[in-house]
C-alpha positions in Angstrom: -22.4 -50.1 -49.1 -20.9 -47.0 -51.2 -23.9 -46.1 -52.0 -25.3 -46.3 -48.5 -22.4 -43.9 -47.2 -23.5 -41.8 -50.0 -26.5 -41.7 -49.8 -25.8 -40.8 -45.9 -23.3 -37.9 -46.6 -26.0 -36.7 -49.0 -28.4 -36.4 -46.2 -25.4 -35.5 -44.0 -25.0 -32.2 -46.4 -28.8 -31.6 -47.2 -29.4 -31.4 -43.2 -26.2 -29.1 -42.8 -27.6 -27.2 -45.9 -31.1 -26.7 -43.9 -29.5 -26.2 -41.1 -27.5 -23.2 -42.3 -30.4 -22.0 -44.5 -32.2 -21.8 -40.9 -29.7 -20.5 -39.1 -29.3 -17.8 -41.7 -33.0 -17.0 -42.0 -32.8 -16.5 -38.4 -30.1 -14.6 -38.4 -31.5 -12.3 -41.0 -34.8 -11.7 -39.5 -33.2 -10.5 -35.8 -31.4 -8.3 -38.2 -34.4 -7.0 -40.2 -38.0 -8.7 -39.2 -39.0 -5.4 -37.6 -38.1 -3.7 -40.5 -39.9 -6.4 -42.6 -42.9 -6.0 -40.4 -43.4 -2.7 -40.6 -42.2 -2.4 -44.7 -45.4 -5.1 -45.0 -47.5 -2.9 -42.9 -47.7 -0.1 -45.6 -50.8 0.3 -47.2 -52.3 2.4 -50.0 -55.4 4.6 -48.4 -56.2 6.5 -51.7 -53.9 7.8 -54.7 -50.9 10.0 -52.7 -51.5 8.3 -49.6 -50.1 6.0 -47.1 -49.9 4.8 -44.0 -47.7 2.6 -41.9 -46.6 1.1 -38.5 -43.8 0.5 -36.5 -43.2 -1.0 -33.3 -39.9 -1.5 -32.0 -36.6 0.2 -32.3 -35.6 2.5 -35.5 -32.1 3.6 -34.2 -33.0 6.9 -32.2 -30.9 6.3 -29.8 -27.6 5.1 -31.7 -28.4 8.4 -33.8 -28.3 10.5 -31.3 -25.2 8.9 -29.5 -23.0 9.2 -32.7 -24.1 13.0 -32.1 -26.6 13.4 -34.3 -26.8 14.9 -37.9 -26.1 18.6 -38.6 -27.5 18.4 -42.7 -30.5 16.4 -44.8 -27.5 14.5 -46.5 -25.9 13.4 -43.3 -29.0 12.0 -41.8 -29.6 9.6 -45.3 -26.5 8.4 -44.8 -27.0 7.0 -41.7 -30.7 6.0 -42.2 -29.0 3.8 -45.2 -26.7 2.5 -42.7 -29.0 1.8 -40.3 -32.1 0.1 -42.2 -29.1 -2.2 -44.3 -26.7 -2.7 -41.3 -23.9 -1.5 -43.8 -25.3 -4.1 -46.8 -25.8 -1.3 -49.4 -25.5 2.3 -49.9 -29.0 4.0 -51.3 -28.8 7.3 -54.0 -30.8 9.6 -52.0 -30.9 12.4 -50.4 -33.9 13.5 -47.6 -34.8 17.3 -49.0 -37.4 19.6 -48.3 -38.9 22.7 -50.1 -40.4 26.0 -49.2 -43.8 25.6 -47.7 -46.3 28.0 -46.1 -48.1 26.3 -43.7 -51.1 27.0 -40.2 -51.7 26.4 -36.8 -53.9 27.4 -34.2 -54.9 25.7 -31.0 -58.0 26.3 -29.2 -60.2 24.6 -26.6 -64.2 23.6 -26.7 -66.8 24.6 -24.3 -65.7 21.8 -22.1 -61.6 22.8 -22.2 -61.1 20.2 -24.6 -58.0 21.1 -26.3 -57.6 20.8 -30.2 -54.9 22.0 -32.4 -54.9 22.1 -36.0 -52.5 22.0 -38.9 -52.5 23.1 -42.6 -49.8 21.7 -44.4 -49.7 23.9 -47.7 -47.2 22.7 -50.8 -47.2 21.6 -54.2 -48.9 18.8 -54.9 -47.1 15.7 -53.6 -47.8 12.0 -51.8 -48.0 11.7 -48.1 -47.8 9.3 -45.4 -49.3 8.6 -41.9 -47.0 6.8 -39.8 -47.4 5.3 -36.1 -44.8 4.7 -34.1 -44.4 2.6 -31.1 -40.3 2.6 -30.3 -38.8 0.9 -28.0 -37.8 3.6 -25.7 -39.8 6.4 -26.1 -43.7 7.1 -27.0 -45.8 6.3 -29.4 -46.6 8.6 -31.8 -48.7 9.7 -35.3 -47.2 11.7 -37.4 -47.6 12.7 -40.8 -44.3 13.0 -44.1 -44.3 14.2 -47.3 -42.9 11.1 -49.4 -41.8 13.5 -52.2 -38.8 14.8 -49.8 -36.9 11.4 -49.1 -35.3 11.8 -52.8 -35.8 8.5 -54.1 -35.5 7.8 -57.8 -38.6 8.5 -60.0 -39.5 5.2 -60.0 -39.8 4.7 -56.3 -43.4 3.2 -55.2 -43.7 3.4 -51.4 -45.5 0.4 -50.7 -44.2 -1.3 -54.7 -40.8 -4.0 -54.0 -39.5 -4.7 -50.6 -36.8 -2.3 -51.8 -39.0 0.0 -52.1 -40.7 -0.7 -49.2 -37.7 -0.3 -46.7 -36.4 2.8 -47.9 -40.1 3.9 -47.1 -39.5 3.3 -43.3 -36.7 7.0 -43.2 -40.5 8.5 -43.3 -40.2 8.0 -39.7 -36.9 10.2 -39.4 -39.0 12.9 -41.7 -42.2 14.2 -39.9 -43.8 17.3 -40.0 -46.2 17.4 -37.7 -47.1 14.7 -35.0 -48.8 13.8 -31.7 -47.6 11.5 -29.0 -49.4 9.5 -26.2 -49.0 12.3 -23.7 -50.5 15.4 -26.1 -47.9 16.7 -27.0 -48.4 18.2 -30.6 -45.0 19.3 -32.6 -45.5 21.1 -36.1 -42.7 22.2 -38.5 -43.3 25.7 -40.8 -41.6 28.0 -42.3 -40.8 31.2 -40.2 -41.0 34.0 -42.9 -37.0 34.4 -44.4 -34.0 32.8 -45.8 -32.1 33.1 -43.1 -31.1 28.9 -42.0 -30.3 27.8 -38.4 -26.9 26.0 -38.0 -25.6 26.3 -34.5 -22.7 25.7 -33.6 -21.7 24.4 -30.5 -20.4 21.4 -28.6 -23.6 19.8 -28.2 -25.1 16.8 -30.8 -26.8 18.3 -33.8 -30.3 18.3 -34.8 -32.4 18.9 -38.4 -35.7 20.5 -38.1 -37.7 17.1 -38.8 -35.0 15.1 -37.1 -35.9 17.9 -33.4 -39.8 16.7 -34.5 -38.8 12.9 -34.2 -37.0 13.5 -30.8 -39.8 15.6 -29.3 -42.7 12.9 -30.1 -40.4 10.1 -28.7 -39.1 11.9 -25.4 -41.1 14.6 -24.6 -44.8 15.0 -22.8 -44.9 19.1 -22.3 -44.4 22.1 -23.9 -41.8 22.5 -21.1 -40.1 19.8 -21.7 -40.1 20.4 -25.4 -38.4 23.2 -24.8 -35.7 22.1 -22.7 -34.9 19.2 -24.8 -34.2 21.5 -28.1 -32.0 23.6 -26.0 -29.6 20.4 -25.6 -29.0 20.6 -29.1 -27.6 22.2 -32.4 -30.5 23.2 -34.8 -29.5 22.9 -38.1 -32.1 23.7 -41.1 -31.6 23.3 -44.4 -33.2 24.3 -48.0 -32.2 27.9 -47.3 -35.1 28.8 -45.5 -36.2 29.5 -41.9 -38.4 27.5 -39.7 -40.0 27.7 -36.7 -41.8 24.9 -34.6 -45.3 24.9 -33.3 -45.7 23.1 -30.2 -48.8 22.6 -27.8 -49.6 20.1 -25.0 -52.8 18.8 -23.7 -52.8 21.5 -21.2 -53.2 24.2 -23.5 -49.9 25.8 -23.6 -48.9 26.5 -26.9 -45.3 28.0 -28.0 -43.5 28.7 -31.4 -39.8 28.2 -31.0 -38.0 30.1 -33.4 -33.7 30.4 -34.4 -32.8 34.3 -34.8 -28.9 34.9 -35.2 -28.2 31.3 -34.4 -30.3 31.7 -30.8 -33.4 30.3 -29.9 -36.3 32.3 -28.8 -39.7 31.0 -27.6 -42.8 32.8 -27.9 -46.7 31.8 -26.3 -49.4 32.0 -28.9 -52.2 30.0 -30.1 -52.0 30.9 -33.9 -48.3 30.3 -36.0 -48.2 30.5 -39.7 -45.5 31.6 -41.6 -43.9 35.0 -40.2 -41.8 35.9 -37.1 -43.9 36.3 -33.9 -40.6 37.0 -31.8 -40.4 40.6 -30.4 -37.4 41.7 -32.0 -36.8 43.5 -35.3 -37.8 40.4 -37.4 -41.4 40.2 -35.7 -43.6 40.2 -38.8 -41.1 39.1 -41.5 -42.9 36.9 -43.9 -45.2 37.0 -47.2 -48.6 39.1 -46.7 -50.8 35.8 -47.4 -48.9 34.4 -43.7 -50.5 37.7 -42.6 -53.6 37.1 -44.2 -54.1 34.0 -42.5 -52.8 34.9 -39.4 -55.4 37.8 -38.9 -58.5 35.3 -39.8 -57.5 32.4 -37.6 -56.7 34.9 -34.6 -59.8 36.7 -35.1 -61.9 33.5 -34.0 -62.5 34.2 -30.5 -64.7 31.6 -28.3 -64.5 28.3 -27.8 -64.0 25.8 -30.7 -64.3 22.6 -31.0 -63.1 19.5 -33.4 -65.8 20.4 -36.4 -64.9 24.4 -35.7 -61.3 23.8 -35.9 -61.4 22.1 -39.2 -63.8 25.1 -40.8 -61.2 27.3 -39.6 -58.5 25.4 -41.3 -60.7 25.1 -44.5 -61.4 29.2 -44.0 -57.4 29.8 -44.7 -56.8 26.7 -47.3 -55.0 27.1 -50.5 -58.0 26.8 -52.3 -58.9 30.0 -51.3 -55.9 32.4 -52.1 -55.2 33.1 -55.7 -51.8 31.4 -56.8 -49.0 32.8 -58.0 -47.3 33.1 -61.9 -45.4 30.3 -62.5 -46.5 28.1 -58.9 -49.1 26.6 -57.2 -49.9 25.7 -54.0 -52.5 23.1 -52.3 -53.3 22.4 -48.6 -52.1 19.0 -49.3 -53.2 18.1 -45.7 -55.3 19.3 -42.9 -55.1 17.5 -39.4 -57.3 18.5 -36.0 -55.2 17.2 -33.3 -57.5 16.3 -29.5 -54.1 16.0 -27.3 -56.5 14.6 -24.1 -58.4 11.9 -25.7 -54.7 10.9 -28.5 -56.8 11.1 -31.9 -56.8 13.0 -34.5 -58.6 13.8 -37.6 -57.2 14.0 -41.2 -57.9 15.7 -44.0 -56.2 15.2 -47.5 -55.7 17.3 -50.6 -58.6 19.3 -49.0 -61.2 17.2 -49.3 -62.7 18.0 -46.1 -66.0 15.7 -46.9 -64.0 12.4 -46.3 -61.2 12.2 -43.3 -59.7 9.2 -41.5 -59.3 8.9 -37.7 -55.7 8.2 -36.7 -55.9 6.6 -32.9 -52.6 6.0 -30.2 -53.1 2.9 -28.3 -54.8 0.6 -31.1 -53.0 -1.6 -33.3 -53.8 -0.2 -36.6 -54.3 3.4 -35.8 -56.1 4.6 -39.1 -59.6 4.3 -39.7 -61.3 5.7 -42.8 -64.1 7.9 -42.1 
């Protein structure tokens, strides 16, 4: 009989045990199974590159009702928070270093609209992430992994570990395209001189603006109204200035000049002030240099046109500087009507892979 009751409380405990262990792993994967998902969903495309996916909620809107983030280091710490619901505290830091970069947007024989993007840095590994949040659009965009600050061991799609912290990519784009057209790119504007307004309203970074414009806005227009609801803040003692274009055509830099923001029409931004006021033209003479060749295309130009043009002011064909060198680490032809894009790393611009909104599994190697 003893052994009976036993044997009863035994199965007694192992059920409770199970039960618990269920109840746990349950309680665990409400917590982080979209996380998970999306961690799993990173894949290696080619050496320095990634993509991933996301569908559901990555904490925009709790971010932007505890007002925000005003610095780089401000926004890790609650990315941290966020992706380990307080578990564990991360050693990073998101950073970002000076970078010269190109846009121009331009429309085919038919009024297709395209607008391309030269990303020019050191070399460094990138990522392609679509987004599909909860409240807001979906979105590709496009992050340099070198500037989330992880430890020199850090494999983006190596451990779990390593996996998750991958997912603050989303928080770090600079450039991107949502479902409605609209097309947001980050450069920098030509000086030293960093935005950090000051003012009553929640506070942005410059890739943290990026993020909100792809989720909530589907103009130019509205682009520009939803920045104005905010505190800019930059960082990395630079300038920047944001390149924005819709599928109608407009297309606007937005710029911070003495802590004021000042919008300007223009189909060609790279990396000097285009505002009329006595900065206009502050910035190195190869951001002139490209300037002049992309704005001297006139015509129509289509998707193949807009990638020669981006490969006509490429890295590759500047000579580099004592001490520094610089790559196009990635060129991207943006088609806001049809919500594709093509794009092009380390300027190889032989081999591209198609990045599609409205497919599950938006990248396809070309």
């Amino acid at each position: 009989m003893k052994k009976r009751n036993a044997k009863k409380v035994l199965c007694w405990v192992g059920g409770g045990l199970a039960v618990l262990l269920i109840l746990f792993a349950a309680g665990a994967w409400s917590m982080f199974g979209t996380f998970i998902t999306a961690a799993n969903s990173i894949e290696k495309l080619e050496d320095g590159l990634y993509a991933m996916e996301y569908n559901g909620d990555y904490g925009l809107d709790a971010f932007l009702e505890q007002g925000g983030a005003s610095s780089d280091s401000a926004l890790a710490n609650y990315l941290v928070g966020y992706l380990s619901h307080g578990f564990y505290k991360i050693e990073s830091d998101v950073q970002t270093g000076a970078f010269g970069c190109s846009t121009i947007c331009t429309t085919d024989a038919h009024g297709t609209v395209f607008f391309g993007r030269n990303y020019d840095w050191e070399e460094c590994r990138a990522i392609l992430v679509h987004t599909i949040p909860d409240n807001g659009y979906e979105s590709v965009s496009t992050c340099c992994l070198d500037f989330l600050g992880f430890s020199e061991g850090y494999a983006p799609d190596g451990s779990m570990m390593d996996r998750m912290q991958t997912l603050a990519a989303i928080y770090v784009p600079l450039d991107g395209m949502n479902e409605k057209g609209l097309v947001v790119a980050d450069l920098m504007a030509g000086d030293n001189e960093e935005t950090h307004q000051q003012t009553d309203k929640p506070d942005l970074t410059t890739t943290t603006a990026i993020r909100l414009l792809l989720d909530r806005a589907a103009t130019v227009d509205e682009a520009v109204d939803l920045l104005a609801q905010y505190d800019m803040n930059s960082s990395i003692g630079s300038a920047h200035h944001f390149s924005i274009a819709d599928a109608s055509g407009k297309s606007v830099v937005v710029e911070y000049i003495g802590g004021e923001m000042h919008v300007t029409e223009t189909k060609v931004v790279t990396n000097h002030y285009l505002t009329d006021c006595e900065k206009q033209g502050a910035g190195s003479e190869q951001s002139h240099i490209r300037f002049d060749t992309l704005v001297a295309h006139t015509g129509s130009a289509g998707e193949m046109d807009v990638r020669d043009l981006l490969e006509s002011v490429a890295q590759k064909n500047y000579p580099q500087t004592a001490g520094s060198y610089e790559k196009t680490m990635w060129s991207i032809v943006y088609c806001p009507e049809g919500r594709c894009a093509d794009f092009y790393f380390a300027e190889n611009y032989e081999h591209g892979y198609g990045l599609l909104l409205h497919e599950k599994g938006g990248f396809v190697k070309r």
